[in-house]
TORVEXVO-34680 format. One line per field, with one value per residue: residue number from 1; y, x, z negated of N, C-alpha, C in turn. Coordinates in steps of 0.1 Angstrom, whole numbers. Layout:
<nodes>
nr: (NUM_...)
n_y: (Y_...)
n_x: (X_...)
n_z: (Z_...)
ca_y: (Y_...)
ca_x: (X_...)
ca_z: (Z_...)
c_y: (Y_...)
c_x: (X_...)
c_z: (Z_...)
</nodes>
This chain:
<nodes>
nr: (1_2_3_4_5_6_7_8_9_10_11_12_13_14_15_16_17_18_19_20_21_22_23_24_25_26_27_28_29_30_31_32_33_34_35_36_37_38_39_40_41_42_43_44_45_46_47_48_49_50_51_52_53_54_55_56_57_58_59_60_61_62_63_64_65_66_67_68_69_70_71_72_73_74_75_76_77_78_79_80_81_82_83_84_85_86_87_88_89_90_91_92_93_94_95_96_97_98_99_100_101_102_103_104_105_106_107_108_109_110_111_112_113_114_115_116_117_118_119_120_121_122_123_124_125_126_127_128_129_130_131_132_133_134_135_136_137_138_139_140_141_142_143_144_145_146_147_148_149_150_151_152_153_154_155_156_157_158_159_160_161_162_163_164_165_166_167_168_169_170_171_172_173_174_175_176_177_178_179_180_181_182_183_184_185_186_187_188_189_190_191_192_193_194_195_196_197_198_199_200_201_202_203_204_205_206_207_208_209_210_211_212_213_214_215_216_217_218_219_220_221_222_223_224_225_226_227_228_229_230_231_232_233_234_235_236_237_238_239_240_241_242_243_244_245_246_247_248_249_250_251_252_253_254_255_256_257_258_259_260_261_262_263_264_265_266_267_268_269_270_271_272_273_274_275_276_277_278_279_280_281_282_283_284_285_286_287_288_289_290_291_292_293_294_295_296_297_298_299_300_301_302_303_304_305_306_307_308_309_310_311_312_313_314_315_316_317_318_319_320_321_322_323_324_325_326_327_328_329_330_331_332_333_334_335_336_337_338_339_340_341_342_343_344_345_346_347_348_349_350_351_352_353_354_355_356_357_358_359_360_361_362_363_364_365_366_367_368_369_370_371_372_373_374_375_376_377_378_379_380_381_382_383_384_385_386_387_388_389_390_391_392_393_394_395_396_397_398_399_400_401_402_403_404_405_406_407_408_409_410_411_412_413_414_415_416_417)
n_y: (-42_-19_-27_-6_18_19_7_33_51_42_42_73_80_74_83_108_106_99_126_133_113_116_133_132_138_118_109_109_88_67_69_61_34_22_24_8_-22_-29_-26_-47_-66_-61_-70_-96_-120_-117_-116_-141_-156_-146_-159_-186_-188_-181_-207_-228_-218_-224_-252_-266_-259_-272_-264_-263_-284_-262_-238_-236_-236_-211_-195_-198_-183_-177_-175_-175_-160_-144_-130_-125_-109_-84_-82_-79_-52_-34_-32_-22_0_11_13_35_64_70_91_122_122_135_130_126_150_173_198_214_229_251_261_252_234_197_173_138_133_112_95_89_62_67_60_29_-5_-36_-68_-101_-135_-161_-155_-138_-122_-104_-86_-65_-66_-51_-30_-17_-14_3_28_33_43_61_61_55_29_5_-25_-57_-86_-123_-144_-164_-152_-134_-129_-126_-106_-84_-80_-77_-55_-35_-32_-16_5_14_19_42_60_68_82_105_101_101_73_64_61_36_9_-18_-35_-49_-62_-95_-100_-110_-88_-66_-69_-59_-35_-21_-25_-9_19_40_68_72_53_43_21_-14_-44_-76_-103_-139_-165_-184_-178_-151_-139_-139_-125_-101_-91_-89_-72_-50_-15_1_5_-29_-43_-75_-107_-138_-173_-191_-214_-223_-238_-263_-267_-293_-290_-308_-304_-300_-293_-322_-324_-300_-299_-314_-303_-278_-285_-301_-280_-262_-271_-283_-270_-248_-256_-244_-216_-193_-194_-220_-250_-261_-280_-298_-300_-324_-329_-355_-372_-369_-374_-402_-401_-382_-383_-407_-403_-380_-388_-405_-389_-369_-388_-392_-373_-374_-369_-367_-377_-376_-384_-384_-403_-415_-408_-425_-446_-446_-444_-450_-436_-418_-415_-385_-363_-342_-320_-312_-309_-280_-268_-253_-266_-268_-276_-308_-322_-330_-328_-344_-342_-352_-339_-333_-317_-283_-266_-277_-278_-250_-243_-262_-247_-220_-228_-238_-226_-198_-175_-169_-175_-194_-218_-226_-254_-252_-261_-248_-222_-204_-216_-211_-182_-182_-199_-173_-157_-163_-173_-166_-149_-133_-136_-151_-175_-188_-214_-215_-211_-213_-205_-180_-163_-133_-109_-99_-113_-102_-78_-56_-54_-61_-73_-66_-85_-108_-97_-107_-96_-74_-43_-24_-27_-55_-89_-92_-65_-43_-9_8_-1_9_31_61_81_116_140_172_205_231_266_299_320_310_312_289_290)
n_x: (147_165_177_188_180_153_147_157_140_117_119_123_98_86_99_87_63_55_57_32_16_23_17_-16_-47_-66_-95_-87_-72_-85_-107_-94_-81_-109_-116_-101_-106_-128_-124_-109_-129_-143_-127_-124_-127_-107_-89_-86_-83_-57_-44_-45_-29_-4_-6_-8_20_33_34_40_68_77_71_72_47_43_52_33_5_8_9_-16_-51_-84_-119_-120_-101_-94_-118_-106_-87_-101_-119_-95_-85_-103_-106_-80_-91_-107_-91_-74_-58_-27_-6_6_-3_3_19_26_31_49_58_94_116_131_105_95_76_77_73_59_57_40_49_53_78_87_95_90_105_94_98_89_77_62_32_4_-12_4_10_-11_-18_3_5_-20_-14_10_1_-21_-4_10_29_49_53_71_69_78_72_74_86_71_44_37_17_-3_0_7_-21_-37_-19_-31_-59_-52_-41_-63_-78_-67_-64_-92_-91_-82_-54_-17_-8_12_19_23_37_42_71_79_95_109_134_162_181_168_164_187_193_173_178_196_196_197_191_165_149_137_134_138_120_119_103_107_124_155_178_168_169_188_207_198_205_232_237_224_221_204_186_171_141_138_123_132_133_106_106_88_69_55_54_42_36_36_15_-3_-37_-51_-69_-68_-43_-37_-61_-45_-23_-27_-40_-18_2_-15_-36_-26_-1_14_28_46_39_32_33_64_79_72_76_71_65_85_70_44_42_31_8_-1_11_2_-21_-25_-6_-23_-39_-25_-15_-41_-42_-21_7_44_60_89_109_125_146_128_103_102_103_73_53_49_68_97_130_140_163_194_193_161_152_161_146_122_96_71_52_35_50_68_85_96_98_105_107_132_120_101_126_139_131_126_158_160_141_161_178_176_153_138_127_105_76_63_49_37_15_1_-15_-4_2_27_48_36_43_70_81_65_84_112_112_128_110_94_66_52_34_4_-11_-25_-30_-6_-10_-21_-6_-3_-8_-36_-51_-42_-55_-44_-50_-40_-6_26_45_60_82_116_135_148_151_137_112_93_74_41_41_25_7_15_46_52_59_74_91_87_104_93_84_71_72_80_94_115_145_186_205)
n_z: (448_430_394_378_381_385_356_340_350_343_314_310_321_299_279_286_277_254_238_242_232_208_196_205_194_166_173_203_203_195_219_240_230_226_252_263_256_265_292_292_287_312_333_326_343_365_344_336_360_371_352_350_372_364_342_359_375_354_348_369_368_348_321_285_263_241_247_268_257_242_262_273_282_275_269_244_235_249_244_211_216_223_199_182_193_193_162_156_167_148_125_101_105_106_116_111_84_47_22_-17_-22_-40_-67_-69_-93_-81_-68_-41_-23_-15_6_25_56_80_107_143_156_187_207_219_226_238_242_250_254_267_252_266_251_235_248_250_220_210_229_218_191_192_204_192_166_178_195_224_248_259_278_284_293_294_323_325_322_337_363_345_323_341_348_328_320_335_327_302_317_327_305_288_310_312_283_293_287_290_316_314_291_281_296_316_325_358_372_371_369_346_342_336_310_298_309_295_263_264_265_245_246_258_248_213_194_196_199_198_208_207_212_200_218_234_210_200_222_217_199_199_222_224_224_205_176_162_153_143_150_138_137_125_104_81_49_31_-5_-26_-56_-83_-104_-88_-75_-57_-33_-25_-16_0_17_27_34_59_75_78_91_117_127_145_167_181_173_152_124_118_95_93_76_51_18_-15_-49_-66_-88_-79_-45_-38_-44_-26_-4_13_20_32_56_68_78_94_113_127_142_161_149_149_122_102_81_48_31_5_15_38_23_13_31_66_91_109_104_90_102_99_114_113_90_96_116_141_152_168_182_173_152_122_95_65_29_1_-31_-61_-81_-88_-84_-69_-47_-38_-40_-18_6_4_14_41_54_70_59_70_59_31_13_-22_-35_-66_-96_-119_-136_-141_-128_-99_-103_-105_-79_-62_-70_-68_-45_-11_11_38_33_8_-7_-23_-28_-6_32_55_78_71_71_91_108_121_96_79_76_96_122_144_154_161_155_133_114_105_88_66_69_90_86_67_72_86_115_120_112_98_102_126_121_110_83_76_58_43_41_20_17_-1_7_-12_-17_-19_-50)
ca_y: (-33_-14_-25_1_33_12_10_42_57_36_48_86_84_66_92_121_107_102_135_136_100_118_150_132_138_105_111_102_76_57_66_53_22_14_20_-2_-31_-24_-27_-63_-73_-58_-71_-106_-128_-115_-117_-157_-158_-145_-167_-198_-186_-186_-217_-238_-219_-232_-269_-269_-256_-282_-258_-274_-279_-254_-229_-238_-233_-198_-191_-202_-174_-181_-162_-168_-159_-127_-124_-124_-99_-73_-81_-67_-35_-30_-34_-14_15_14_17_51_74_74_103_132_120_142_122_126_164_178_212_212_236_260_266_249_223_189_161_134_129_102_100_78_63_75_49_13_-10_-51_-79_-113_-146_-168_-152_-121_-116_-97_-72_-60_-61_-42_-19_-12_-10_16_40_41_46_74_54_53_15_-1_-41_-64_-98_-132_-148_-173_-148_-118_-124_-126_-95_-74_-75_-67_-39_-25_-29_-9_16_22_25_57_72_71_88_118_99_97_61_57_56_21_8_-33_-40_-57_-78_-107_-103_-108_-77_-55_-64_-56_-20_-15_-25_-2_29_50_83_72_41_45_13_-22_-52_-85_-114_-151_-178_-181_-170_-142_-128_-138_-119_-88_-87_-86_-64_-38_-3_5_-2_-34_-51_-85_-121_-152_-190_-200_-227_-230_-247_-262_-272_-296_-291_-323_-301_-292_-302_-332_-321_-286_-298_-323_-295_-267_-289_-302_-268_-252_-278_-291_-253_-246_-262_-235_-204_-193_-196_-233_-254_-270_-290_-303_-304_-328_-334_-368_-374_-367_-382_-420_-397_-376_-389_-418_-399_-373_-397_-413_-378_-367_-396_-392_-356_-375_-358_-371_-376_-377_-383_-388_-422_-418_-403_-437_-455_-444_-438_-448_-425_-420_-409_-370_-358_-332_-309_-315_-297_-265_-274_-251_-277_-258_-291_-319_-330_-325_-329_-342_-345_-354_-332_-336_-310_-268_-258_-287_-273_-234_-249_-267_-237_-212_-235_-244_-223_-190_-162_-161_-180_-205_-219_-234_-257_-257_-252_-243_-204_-202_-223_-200_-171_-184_-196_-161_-146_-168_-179_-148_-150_-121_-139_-164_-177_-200_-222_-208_-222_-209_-197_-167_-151_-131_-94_-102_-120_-94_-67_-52_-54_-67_-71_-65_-98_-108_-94_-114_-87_-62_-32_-11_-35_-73_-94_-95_-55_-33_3_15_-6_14_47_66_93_133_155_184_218_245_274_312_326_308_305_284_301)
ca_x: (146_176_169_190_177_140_141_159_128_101_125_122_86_80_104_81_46_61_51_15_11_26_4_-26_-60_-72_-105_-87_-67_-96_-112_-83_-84_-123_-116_-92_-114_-143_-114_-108_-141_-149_-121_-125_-127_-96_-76_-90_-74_-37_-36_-49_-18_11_-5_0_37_40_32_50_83_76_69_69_35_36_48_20_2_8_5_-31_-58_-93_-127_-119_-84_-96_-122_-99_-76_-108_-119_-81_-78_-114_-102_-72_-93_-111_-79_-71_-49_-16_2_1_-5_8_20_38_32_53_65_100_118_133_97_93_67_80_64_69_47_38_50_55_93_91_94_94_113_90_105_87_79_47_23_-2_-18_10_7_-24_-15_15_2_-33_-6_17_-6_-29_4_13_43_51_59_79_69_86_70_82_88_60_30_38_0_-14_6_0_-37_-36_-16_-41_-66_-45_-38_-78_-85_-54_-65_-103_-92_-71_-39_-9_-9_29_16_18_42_51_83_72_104_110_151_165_191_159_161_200_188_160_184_211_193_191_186_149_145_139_133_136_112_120_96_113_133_167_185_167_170_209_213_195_209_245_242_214_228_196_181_160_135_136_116_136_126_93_108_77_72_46_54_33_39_31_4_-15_-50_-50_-79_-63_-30_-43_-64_-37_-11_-30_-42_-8_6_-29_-49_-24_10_28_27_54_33_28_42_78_87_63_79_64_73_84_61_30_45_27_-6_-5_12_-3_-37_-15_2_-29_-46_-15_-20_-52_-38_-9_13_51_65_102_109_136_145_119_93_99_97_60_47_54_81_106_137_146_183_199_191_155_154_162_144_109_93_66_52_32_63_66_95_86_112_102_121_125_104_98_137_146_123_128_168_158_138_170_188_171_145_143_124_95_64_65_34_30_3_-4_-27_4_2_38_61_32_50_87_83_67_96_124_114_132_105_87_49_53_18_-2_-24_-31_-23_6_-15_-23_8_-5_-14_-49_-55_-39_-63_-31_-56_-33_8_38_53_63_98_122_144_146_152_128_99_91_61_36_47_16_6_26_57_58_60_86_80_99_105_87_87_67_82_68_105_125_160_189_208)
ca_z: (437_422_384_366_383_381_342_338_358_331_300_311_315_287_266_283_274_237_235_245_226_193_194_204_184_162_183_218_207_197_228_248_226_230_266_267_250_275_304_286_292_322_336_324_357_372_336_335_372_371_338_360_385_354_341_372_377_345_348_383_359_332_312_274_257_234_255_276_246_238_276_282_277_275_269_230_233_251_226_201_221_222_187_180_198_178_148_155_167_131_113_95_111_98_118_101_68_39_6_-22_-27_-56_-66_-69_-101_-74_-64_-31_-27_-15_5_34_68_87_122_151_161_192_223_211_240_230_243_241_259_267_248_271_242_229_257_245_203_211_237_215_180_195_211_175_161_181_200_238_248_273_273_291_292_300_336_327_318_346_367_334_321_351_348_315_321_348_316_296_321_327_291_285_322_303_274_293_280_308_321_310_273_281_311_319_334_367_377_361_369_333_341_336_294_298_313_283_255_264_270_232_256_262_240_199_190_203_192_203_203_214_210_196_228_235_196_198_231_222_184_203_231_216_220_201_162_167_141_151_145_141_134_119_96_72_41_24_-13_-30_-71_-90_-107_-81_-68_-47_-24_-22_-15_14_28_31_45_70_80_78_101_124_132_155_166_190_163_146_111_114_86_99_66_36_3_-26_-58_-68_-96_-71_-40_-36_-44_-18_12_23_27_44_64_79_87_106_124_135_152_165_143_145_109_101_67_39_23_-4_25_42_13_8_47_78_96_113_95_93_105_86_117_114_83_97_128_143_162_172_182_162_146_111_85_50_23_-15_-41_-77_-87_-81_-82_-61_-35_-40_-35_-1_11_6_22_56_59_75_55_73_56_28_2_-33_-40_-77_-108_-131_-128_-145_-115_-90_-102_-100_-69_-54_-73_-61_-24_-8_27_43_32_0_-10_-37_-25_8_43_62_89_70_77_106_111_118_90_63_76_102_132_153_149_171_154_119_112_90_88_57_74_83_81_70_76_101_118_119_122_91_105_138_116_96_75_75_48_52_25_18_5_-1_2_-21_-17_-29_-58)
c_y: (-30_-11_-13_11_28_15_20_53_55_46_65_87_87_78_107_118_104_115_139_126_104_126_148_133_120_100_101_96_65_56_54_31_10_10_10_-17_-33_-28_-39_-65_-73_-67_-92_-116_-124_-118_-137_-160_-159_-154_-180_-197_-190_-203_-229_-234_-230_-246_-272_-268_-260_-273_-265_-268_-265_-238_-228_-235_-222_-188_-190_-191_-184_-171_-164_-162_-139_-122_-116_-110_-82_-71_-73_-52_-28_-25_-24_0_23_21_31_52_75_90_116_133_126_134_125_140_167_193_212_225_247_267_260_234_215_179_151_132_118_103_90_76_69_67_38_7_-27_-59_-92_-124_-156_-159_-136_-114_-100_-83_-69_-58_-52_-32_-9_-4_3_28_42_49_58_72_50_42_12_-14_-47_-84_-109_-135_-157_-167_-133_-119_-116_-112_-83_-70_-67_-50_-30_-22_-17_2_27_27_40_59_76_79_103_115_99_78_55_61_44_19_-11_-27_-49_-67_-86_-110_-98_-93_-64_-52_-59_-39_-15_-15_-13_12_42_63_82_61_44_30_1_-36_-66_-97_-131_-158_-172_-171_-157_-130_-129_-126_-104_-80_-82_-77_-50_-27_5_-3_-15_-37_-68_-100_-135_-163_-187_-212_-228_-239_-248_-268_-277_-301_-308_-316_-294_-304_-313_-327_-309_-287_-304_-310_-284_-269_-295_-291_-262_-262_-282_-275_-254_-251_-248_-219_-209_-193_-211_-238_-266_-286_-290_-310_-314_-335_-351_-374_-377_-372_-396_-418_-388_-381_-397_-414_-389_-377_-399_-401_-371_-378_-399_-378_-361_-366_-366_-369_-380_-373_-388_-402_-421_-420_-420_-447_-459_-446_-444_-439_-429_-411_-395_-366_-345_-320_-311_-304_-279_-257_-263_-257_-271_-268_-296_-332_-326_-329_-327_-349_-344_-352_-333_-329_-295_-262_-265_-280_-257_-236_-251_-252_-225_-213_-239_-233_-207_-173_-160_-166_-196_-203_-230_-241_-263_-251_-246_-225_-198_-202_-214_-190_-172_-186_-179_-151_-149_-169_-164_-144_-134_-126_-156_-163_-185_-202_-218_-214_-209_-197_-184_-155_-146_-116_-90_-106_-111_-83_-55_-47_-59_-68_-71_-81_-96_-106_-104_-105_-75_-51_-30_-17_-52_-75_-88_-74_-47_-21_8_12_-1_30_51_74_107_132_161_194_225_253_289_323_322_308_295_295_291)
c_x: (159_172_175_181_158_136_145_144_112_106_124_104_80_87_93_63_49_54_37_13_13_14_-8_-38_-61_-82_-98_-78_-74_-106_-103_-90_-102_-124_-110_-95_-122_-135_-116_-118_-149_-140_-116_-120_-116_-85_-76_-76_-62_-35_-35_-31_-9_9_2_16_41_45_43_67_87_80_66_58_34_45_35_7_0_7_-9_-40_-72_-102_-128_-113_-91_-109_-122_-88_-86_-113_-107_-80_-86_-112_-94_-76_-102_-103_-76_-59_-37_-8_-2_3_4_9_31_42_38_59_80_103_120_113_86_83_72_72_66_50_47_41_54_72_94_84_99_97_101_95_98_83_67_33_17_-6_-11_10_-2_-21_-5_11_-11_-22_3_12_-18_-18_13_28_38_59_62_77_75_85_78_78_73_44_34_29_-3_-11_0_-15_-40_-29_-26_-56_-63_-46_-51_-84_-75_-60_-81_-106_-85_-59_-33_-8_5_30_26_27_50_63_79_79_106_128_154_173_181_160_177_201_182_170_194_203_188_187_168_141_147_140_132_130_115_117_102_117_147_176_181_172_184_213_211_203_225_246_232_223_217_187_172_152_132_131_122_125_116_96_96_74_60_49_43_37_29_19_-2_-26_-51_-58_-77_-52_-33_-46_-52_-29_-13_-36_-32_-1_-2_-32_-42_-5_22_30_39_50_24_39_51_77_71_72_69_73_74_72_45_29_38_11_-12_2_4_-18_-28_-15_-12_-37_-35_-15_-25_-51_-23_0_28_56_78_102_123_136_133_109_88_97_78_53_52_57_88_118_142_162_181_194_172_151_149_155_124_113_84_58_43_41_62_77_88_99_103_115_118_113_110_112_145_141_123_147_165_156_151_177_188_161_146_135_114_80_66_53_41_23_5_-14_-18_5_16_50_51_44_67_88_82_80_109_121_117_126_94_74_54_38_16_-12_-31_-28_-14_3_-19_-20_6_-11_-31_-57_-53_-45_-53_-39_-51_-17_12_43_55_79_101_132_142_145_146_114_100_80_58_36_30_15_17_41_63_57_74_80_95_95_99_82_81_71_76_80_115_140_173_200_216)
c_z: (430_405_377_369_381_362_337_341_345_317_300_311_303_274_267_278_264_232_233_234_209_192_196_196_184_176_203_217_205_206_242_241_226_245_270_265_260_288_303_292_303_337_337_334_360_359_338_350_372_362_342_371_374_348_350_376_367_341_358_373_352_322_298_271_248_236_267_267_242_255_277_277_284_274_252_228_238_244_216_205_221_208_179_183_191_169_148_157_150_124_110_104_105_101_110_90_63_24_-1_-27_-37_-56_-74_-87_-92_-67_-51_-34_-15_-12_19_45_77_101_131_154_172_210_218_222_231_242_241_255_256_267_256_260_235_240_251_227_206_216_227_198_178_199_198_165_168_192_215_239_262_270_288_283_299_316_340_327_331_354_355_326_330_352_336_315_327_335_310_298_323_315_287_296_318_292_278_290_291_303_313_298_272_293_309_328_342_369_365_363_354_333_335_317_290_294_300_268_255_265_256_239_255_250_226_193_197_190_200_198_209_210_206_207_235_226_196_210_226_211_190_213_233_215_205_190_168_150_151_140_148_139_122_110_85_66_37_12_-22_-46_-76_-103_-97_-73_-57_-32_-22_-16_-1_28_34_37_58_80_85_91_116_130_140_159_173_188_155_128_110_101_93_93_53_27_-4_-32_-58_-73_-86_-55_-32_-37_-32_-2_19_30_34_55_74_90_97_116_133_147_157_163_140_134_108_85_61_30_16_4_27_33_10_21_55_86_98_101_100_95_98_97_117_100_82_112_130_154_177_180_170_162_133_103_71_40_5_-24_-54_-86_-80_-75_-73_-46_-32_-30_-20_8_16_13_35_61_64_78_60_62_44_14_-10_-30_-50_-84_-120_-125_-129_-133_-101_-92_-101_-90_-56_-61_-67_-44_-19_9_24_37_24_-6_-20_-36_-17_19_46_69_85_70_88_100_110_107_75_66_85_119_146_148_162_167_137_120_97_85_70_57_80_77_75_71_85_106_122_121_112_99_117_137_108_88_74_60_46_36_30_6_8_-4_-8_-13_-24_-35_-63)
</nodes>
């Protein structure tokens, strides 16, 4: 296979069904999208299969657990993957939309529209699932997608795609709505990054070396999702039996998500009250602890290194550091952590509101678990990924997040004067 003239060939499609995918009726993109659900399910046995084939690459590759982890599909996981596109086909219509209407002094009336970017390029690694949120996200959103999964999920990808493709050839959509990248030769995300002619936007989901490569050799805008560092602070007024449950949740529900909790703050003062019941329930979830002089003082652990800190595990490992109090730990956070997700737990409503004012992360909470930083979970219906970025989107990336908005005037003859 000759990749350039290969993803040149995807990126031209994909720039000409932009067209159809913008202009479509609500009506058949939610038929698309139910079809595409119904594909899922119908389709089941053979998605189970290919996923069965990457798993075992995977093991043979020593693949680490919690890529193995974000690999594995199931009949919850695909469930959860048809419960999504569902959801997504519910959601209001954005394109189009008219807001903001004003009539200007000259005359002219003044307002902006909703509209798709164009051709989003996604980028990501382990996880099938994300074929499917991305593919179901872009095409409600009016956007022609180019995905390009990793080396370890390409059975499990490919089927899904053939899903995909049956629910858009269902609705009358062209097939190259929606288009995988088949090879697995890295040169192919080389090709997709460089290509602004066909390509509007690039999204890339991964690990450091992926987001470092694409951030540097990107001819084309990206929105991109670094490190998961995750905090859970535990204020020396807060609930004991609130503070217990949320940080065992935020760390425990799920290890190989980028909305797990990394690091657990506690104040001094509260400290000797809450760890040791901590301590034993991470235990029981064989939960490695790495802690700071005081930590060890209180707990058994191992001691935390300075990179450990700044460290997604992604893993049941956990970093626990006892700080003097709220600003000690707001401090830490600025300093290690990495904007995407970090919690309170108190009953002072006052240090609530300094922290969500100071912690400068895409999703700061109060007395919530971690895990709630998710697309799904904030009513999003699915996400592309959680951006840490400020520009154009942050948090978990949704339907607004894969829109812009025009200008657009009505005028009854005016001119300027």
């Amino acid at each position: 296979m000759e990749i350039k003239s290969y993803v040149k060939k995807i990126g031209k499609q994909a720039s000409e069904a932009s067209k159809a995918i913008s202009s479509a009726s609500a009506d058949k993109k939610k038929l698309a999208l139910l079809s595409i659900a119904h594909a899922l399910n119908k389709n089941r046995k053979n998605i189970l299969t290919a996923n069965t084939i990457d798993l075992d690459n995977g093991r043979a590759n020593g693949l680490d657990p919690a890529l193995m982890d974000r690999l594995q599909l199931n009949d919850a996981r695909i469930d959860a993957m048809i419960e999504g596109v569902q959801q997504v086909s519910e959601l209001p219509d954005l394109i189009g939309e008219i807001t903001d209407l004003t009539t200007r002094p000259s005359g002219i009336k003044l307002g902006k529209m909703r509209v798709p970017l164009g051709v989003i390029g996604i980028i990501y690694e382990s996880r099938p699932n994300v074929t499917i949120d991305a593919a179901s996200l872009c095409l409600k959103s009016g956007n022609a997608t180019i995905l390009r999964g990793g080396s370890e999920a390409i059975k499990s990808n490919q089927i899904l795609a053939t899903s995909i493709k049956q629910g858009l050839s269902a609705a009358g959509l062209p097939e190259t709505v929606v288009q995988l990248i088949e090879t697995t030769n890295r040169e192919a995300v080389g090709e997709l990054i460089t290509m602004p002619e066909y390509v509007d936007v690039i999204i890339p989901r991964g690990g450091k070396g992926l987001i470092r490569r694409i951030s540097q050799e990107a001819r084309i805008p990206i929105i991109k999702h670094l490190d998961g560092v995750c905090h859970v602070y535990i204020d020396d007024k807060a609930s004991l039996d609130m503070a217990f449950n949320i940080a065992l949740n935020s760390k425990t529900h799920r290890y190989g998500v980028c909305n797990a909790m990394e690091t657990l703050l506690v104040a001094k003062g509260i400290a000797s009250n809450v760890l040791p019941r901590l301590a034993e329930a991470f235990k029981e979830k064989s939960v490695e602890l790495r802690g700071c002089a005081i930590t060890q003082q209180l707990i058994k652990c191992n001691a935390a290194s300075e990179d450990d800190w700044s460290a997604e595990f992604l893993a049941p490992i956990l970093s626990i550091k006892v700080v003097k109090n709220i600003d000690a730990a707001i401090a830490h956070i600025a300093c290690y952590g990495s904007q995407h997700t970090d919690v309170i737990v108190t009953e002072d409503q006052s240090k609530a509101l300094q922290f969500i004012k100071e912690v400068d992360s895409s999703s700061v909470m109060h007395n919530a678990s971690t895990r709630f930083a998710d697309g799904f979970e904030y009513g999003l219906g699915a996400e592309i990924g959680i951006s840490t970025d400020k520009i154009h989107v942050r948090g978990p990336v949704g339907l607004e997040g894969l829109t812009s908005q025009k200008w657009i005037v009505f005028g009854n003859g005016e001119i300027r004067q």
